[in-house]
Structures are given as C-alpha cells and as structure tokens.
C-alpha positions in Angstrom: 93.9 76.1 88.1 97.1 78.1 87.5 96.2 82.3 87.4 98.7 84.9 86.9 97.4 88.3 88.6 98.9 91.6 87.7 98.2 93.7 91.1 99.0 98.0 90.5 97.7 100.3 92.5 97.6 104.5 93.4 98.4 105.3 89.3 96.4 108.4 90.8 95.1 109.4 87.0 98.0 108.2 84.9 96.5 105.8 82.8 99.8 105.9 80.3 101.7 103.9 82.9 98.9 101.3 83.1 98.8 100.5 79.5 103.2 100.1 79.8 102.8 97.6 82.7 100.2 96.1 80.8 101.9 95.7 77.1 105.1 94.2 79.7 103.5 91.4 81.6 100.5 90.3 79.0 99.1 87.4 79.0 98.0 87.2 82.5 94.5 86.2 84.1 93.5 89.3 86.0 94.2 92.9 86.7 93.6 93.9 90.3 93.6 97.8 90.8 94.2 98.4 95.0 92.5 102.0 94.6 93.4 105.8 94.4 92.6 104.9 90.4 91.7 108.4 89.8 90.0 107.8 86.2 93.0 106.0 85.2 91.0 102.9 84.8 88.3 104.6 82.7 89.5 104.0 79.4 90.5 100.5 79.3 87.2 99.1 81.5 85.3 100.5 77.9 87.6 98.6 75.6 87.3 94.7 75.3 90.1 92.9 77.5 91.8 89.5 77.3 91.8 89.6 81.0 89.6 89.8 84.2 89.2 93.5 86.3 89.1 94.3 89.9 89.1 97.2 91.7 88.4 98.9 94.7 88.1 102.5 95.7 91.1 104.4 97.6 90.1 107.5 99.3 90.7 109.5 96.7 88.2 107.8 94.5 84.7 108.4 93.7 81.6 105.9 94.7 82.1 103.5 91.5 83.5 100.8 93.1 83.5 98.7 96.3 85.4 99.5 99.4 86.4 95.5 99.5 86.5 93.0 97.5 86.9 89.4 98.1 87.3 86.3 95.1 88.3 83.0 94.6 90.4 81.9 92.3 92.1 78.5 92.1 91.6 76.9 95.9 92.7 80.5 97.4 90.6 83.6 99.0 92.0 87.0 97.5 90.7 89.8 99.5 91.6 93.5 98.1 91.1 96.7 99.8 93.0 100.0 99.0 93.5 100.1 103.0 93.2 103.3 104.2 90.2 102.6 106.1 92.2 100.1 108.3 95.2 102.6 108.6 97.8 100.5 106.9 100.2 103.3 106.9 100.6 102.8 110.3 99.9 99.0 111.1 98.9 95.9 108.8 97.1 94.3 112.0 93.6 95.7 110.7 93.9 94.8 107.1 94.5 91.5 108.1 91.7 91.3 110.6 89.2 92.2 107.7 90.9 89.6 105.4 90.9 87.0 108.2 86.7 87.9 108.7 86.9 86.8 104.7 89.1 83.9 105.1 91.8 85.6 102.7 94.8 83.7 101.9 96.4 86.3 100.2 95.4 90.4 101.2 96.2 93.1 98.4 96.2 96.9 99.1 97.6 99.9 98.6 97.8 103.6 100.0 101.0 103.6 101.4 102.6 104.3 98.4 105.5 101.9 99.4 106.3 98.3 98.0 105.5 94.9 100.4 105.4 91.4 100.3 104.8 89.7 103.8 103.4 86.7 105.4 101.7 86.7 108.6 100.3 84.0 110.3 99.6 82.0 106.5 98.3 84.1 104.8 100.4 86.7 102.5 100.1 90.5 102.2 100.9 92.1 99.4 101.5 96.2 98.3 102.0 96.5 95.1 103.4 100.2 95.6 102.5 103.1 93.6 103.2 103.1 89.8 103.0 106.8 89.8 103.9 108.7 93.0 106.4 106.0 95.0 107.1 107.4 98.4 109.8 104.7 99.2 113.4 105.5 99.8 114.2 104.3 96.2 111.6 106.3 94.8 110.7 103.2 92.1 107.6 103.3 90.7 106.8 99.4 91.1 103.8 96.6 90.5 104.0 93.2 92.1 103.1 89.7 89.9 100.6 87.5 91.9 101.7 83.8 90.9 98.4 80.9 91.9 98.8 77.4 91.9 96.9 74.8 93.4 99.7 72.8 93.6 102.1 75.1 95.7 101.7 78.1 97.8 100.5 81.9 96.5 104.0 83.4 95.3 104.4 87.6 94.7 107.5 89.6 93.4 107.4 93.3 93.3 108.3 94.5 89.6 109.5 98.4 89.0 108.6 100.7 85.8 112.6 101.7 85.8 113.5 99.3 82.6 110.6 100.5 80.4 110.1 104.3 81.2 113.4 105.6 81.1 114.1 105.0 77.4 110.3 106.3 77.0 110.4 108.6 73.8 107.5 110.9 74.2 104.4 111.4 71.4 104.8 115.0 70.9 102.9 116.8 68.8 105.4 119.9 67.8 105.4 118.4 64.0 101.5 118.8 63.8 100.7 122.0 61.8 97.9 122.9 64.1 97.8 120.8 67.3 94.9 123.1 68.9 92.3 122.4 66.0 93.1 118.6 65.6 93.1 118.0 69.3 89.5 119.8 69.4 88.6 117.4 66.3 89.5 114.6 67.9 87.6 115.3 71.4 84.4 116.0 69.1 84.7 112.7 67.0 85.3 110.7 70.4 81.9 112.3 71.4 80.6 110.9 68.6 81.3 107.7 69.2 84.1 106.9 66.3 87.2 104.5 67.1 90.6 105.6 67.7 91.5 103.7 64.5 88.5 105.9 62.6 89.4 109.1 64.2 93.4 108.5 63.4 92.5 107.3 59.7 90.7 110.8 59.2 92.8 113.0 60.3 95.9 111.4 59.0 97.6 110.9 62.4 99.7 107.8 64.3 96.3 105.5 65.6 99.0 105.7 68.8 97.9 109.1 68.8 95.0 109.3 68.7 94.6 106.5 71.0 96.6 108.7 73.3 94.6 112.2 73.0 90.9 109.9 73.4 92.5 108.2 76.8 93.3 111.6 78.1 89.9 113.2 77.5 88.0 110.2 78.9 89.8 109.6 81.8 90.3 113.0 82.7 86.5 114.8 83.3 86.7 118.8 82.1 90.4 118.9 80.8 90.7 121.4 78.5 93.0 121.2 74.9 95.8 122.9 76.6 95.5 120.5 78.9 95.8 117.7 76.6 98.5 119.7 74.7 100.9 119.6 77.6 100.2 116.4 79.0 101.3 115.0 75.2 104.4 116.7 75.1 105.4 116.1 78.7 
C-alpha cells in the first residue's frame, strides 16, 4: 500500500498557513502534526477531511493529545513525537531510542524549529521544521512530504511556504462599512451553530471570509474583535 503523508509541525496558532500547505499538496493520505499546534488544528479536526489526522502535543500544548504516537501504515512503523522530552535540540540519540523501543522505521518530530531529513542506523528521521517561526539560517518556513511504499524504502523531502505566501494578497476588511458589528455577528452565529456558507450568505460577505473570521475565533480561545480585526488585515 502506497501512502503519501504530509508531516508540519510548531504552526504555533497559525492555522492560515495550514490550510495553504494543505490546498498545495492535496490529495495525500495523512496529516501528521509533530506538536506546538497551539489551536491551530482546532478548526479543521471539526470539519470532515479527505484525509487521516495525527498529532502529538509539543510543550507548548495543552493535554488533548498524546505525548507519542506510533502507527502502521504500509509494512513501516511511524513513530511521532514533538521531541522535546528527549532534548532533540541538542541530540537525536534519545528520539531514536524511544522510536527504536517502538520498532519505528521512520521517527517524525519537531521543536527545533529547524528542517531534517536523516538516516541512522535504518531507520529515517525526519523534522519537518516550523511552518510559522523557522529558526534556521534561511529563515524558510518549510514542511517535509513523507513518500511509503512497500516496494521501496520510506522517501522524505522538505518543502518551504516561500512560492505560495509571498504573492499572498491579504482578506482585508477596510471595504466593509462596519467591520466591528459584522465581525461580532459572525462570532454570535458561529455560537449558534450556522455554516460558514450560512453565515457568509447572510451577511452578504466572500464565504472565504467568513470561513476566515470563524477559524480565527475557534482556534483562538478569548480573542476579542479587535483581535480578529488585525489579525484579518495583517
């Protein structure tokens, strides 16, 4: 069984960036999430996906997921952690330790903030980076592709946001005539329980927009309309 894994990690609350690396490398099989999510994950786990979800929780997440994960997919042992328990910014001897205990042949994490790909001793390690905050000298926001076959080795390739950020034109919301009031609407509807396609329909807004203003009050617990405001017109 072929699987095509998209593997992000520390998007540390931006849940924008998720959705970009996710429109650019659909189809694949399964998202993997290395930790330091930061509710960025909040919004798509309640939406239906074409896709499998794993995650793990990096130190600067709460208690709703697992430290580790291990699964199988294909003939091959994934085993995830976000890594900071094993002090992967200083050494990847622990990490790969606990993914040995697991018989991993393939370790993901995260928490260094800085782009991998490494084999040692058969089996692979991968660091996906951060998509948001990259601490390497390049400074590229990055993402790696997890390619499984049973008929050939586990292949990864770091990707970077670069190509599809940079020519990002942002949703502002200057041409709404009162963006205080409709943001407020819209935070009260998604209490409600309407769709982003309902709530975007009433108002008269882009359904783009009001997918956007939903994400950001979900996924970010006690932000307040000004909050929203600026984050839109960043």
């Amino acid at each position: 069984m072929d699987s095509r894994i998209l593997i992000i990690s520390d998007s540390h609350g931006d849940a924008r960036l998720i959705d970009e690396v996710i429109e650019r490398e659909s189809p694949f099989d399964i998202l993997v999430h290395c930790g330091d999510m930061e509710g960025s994950l909040y919004y798509l786990e309640k939406r239906e996906n074409p896709f499998r979800i794993c995650a793990v929780r990096g130190n600067c997440d709460g208690y709703g997921y697992p430290q580790d994960v291990c699964f199988k997919t294909g003939v091959y042992n994934i085993f995830v952690s976000h890594g900071h328990k094993y002090d992967v910014h200083s050494t990847t001897d622990g990490i790969f330790r606990a993914g040995k205990k697991h018989f991993a042949d393939v370790i993901l994490f995260g928490h260094t903030h800085v782009p991998m790909v490494a084999e040692k001793r058969g089996i692979l390690l991968v660091n996906p980076g951060s998509i948001a905050l990259p601490k390497q000298a390049s400074h590229r926001r990055s993402y790696a592709i997890l390619t499984i076959s049973d008929d050939c080795l586990p292949d990864a390739e770091i990707r970077y946001l670069d190509d599809i950020t940079k020519d990002r034109t942002p949703m502002v919301l200057y041409n709404i005539k009162d963006p205080d009031r409709l943001i407020k609407a819209v935070m009260h509807e998604t209490d409600r329980g309407m769709t982003t396609a309902g709530i975007a329909e009433k108002y008269g807004i882009p359904a783009a927009l009001s997918e956007k203003i939903c994400r950001m009050y979900l996924t970010h617990p006690g932000i307040t309309v000004d909050g929203i405001l600026e984050r839109i017109n960043k």
